[in-house]
N, C-alpha and C positions, 0 to 999 in steps of 0.2 A: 504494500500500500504506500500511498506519494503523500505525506502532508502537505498541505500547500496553505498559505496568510494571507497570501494576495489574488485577485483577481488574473494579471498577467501569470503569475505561476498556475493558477488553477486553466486558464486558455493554451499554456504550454504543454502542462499535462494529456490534455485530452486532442490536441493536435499530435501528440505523438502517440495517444493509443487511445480510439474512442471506447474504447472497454476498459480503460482505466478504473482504478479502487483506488478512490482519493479521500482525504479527509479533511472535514473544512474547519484548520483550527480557528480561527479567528477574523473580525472584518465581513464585510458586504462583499456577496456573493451574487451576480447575475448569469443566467446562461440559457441560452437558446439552442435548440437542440433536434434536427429531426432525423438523422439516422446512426446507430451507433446504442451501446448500450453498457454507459458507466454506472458503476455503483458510487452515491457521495452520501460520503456519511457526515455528518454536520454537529458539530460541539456545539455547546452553549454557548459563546463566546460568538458565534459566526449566524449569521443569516443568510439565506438563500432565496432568490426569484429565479425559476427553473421552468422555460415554457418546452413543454414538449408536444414538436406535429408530426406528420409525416407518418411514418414506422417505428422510432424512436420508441425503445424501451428501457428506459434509464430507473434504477433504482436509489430512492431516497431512503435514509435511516438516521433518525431524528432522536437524540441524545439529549440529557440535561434536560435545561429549559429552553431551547433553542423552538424555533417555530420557524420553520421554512411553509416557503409558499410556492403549489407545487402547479400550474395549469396545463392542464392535456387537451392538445387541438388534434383535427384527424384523424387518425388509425392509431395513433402511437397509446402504450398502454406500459406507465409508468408504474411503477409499485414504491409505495409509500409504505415503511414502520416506523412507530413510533413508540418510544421507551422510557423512561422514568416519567419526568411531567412532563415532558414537551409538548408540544400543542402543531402540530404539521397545520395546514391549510389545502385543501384538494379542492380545484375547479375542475369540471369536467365538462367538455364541449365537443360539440359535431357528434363524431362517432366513434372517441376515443373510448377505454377501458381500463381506467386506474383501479390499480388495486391496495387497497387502506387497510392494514392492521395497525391495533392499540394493543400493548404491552404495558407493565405496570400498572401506574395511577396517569396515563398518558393521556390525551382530546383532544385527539386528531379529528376533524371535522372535512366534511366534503358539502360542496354546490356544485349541484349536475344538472344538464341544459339537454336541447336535442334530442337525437339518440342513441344517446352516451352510452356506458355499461358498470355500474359500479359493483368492484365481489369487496364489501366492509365485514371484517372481524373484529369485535369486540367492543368496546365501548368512544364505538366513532357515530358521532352524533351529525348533523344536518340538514337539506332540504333536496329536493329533486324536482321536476317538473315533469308531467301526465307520461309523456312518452319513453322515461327513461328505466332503464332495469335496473334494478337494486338488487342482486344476490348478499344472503347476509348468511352470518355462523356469529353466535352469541349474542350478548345482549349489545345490539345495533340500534340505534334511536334513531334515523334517518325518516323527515316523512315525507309522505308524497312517492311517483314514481310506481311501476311494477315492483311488487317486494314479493320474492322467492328465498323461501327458506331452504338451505343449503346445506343446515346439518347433521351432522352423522354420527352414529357411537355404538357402530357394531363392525365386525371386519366386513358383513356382505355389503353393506353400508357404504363402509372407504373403498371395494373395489367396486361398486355402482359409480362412486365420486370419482372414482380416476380412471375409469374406464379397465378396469382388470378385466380380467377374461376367468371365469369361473364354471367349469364344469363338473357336473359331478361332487360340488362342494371342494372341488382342488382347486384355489388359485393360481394363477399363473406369472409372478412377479420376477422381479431382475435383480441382481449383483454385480456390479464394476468388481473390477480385478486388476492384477499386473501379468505381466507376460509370465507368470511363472504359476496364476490363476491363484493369487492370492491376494485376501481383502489389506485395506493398511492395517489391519491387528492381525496377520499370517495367516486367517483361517486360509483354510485348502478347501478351495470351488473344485476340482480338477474336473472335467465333462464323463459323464459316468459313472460321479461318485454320487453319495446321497448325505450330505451334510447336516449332522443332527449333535445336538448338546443333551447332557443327561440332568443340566440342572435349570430346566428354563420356568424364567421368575414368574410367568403368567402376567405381564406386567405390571408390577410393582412400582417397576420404576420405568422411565424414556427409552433412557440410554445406557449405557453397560453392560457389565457380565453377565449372563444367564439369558441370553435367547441370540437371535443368529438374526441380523436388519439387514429387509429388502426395502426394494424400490416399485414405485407403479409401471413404470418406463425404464429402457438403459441409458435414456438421457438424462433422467434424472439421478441416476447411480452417480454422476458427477459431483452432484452437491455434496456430497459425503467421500468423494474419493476422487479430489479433481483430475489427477493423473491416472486414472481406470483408461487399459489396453485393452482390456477382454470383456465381457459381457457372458451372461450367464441368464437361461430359462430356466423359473426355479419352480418347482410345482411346491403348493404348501398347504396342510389343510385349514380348514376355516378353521376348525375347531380350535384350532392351534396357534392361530394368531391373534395378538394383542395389541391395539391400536389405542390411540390418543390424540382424540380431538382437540382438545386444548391444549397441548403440549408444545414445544417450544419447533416442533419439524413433528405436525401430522401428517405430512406424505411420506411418514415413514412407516414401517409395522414390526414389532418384534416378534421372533416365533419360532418353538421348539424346534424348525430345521426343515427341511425337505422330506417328502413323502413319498419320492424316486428320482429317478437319477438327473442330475443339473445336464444341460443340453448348450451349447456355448452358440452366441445368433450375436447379428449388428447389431450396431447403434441404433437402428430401426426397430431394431425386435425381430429380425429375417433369421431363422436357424440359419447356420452355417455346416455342411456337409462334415461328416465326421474324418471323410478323407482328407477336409483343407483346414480340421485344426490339430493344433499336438493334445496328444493324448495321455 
């Protein structure tokens, strides 16, 4: 990640990598934005006016008491969180699709125009107008707008919400790897084996010891393992997986293991021929 105090340091950054992870210690913050997709994260100390059009998917993460102000013009479909008491600001116009979570004791607030698309978790409060979609998960106070309730708190549940593939009661979720088919904690995916723990916590807890974490997608196996080479088709049963709506990464699931043998496929989710991977 790039600190950056000033304005020209924060336009240098992002001219040399529009995917930059920047943090805005300090000082007025402007930026306009429509393709490319940095993460800024903004301290208490700094403020932020961030227009995003175009395709632009830039994420904002709102710290302290900072209150950045975030407007989406377009297609472009920013993601806004917010944590201790910060207070974000979300506009939302034409046919963009920001996405607003509240963390902590955070009030982050959204005005959505047109036909917008808002997905608000948590306690993100404000207005919409007749045409716009509101998907919501927790306590959401937004009024006005189409409001669809989005939550979930079963595993058939989370793989309806991310689209898993379920038959037979076996899901069908993913694992990122390294070229040697191992997660960053060494477990061994290898293709053919059946990956299972003998002490899983039934979740207790998120994250840690005692259960084996998939993904909905192999593109999502990145957020948990940005340098994933391989990819893995994991079958698992429902029974057996633990999920957490509220939790700090619910597109996660923890779960006693696999219920036959892992199958190694793209980035897409396409099995890969067992002749073109190592075995």
């Amino acid at each position: 990640m790039i600190e950056v105090k000033t304005q020209a340091a924060l336009d240098k950054a992002l001219e040399a990598n529009a995917n930059a992870e920047i943090i805005l210690m300090k000082g007025d913050f402007h930026l306009e934005i429509s393709a490319g997709k940095p993460m800024l994260i903004v301290m208490a100390a700094a403020t932020l006016a961030l227009i995003a059009s175009g395709a632009s998917s830039p994420s904002v993460v709102a710290w302290g008491t900072s209150s950045p102000r975030v407007v989406a013009w377009g297609t472009s479909s920013p993601s806004v969180v917010a944590w201790e008491t910060s207070s974000p600001r979300v506009e939302a116009w034409e046919t963009s699709s920001p996405r607003v979570e509240a963390w902590g004791t955070s009030s982050p607030s959204v005005v959505a125009w047109g036909f917008s698309s808002v997905y608000a978790k948590g306690a993100v409060k404000g207005t919409a107008t007749e045409k716009v979609t509101i998907r919501t998960t927790g306590k959401v106070a937004i009024t006005g707008g189409i409001q669809i309730d989005v939550s979930w708190s079963t595993p058939r549940e989370w793989c309806d919400f991310y689209g898993v593939r379920v038959v037979d009661d076996i899901a069908y979720v993913y694992k990122g790897v390294n070229d040697q088919y191992r997660s960053p904690h060494g477990g061994a995916y290898t293709p053919g084996t059946t990956p299972r723990i003998n002490n899983f916590h039934k979740g207790l807890i998120e994250c840690g010891p005692g259960a084996l974490y998939f993904s909905p997608h192999p593109r999502m196996t990145r957020e948990f393992f940005s340098n994933a080479s391989k990819f893995l088709l994991c079958p698992v049963r429902l029974d057996e997986i633990a999920v957490h709506p509220n939790g700090d990464y619910p597109q996660k699931i923890g779960a006693a293991g696999c219920c036959g043998p892992v199958v190694e496929c793209d980035e897409d989710g396409e099995i890969i021929p067992i002749t073109e991977s190592v075995a």
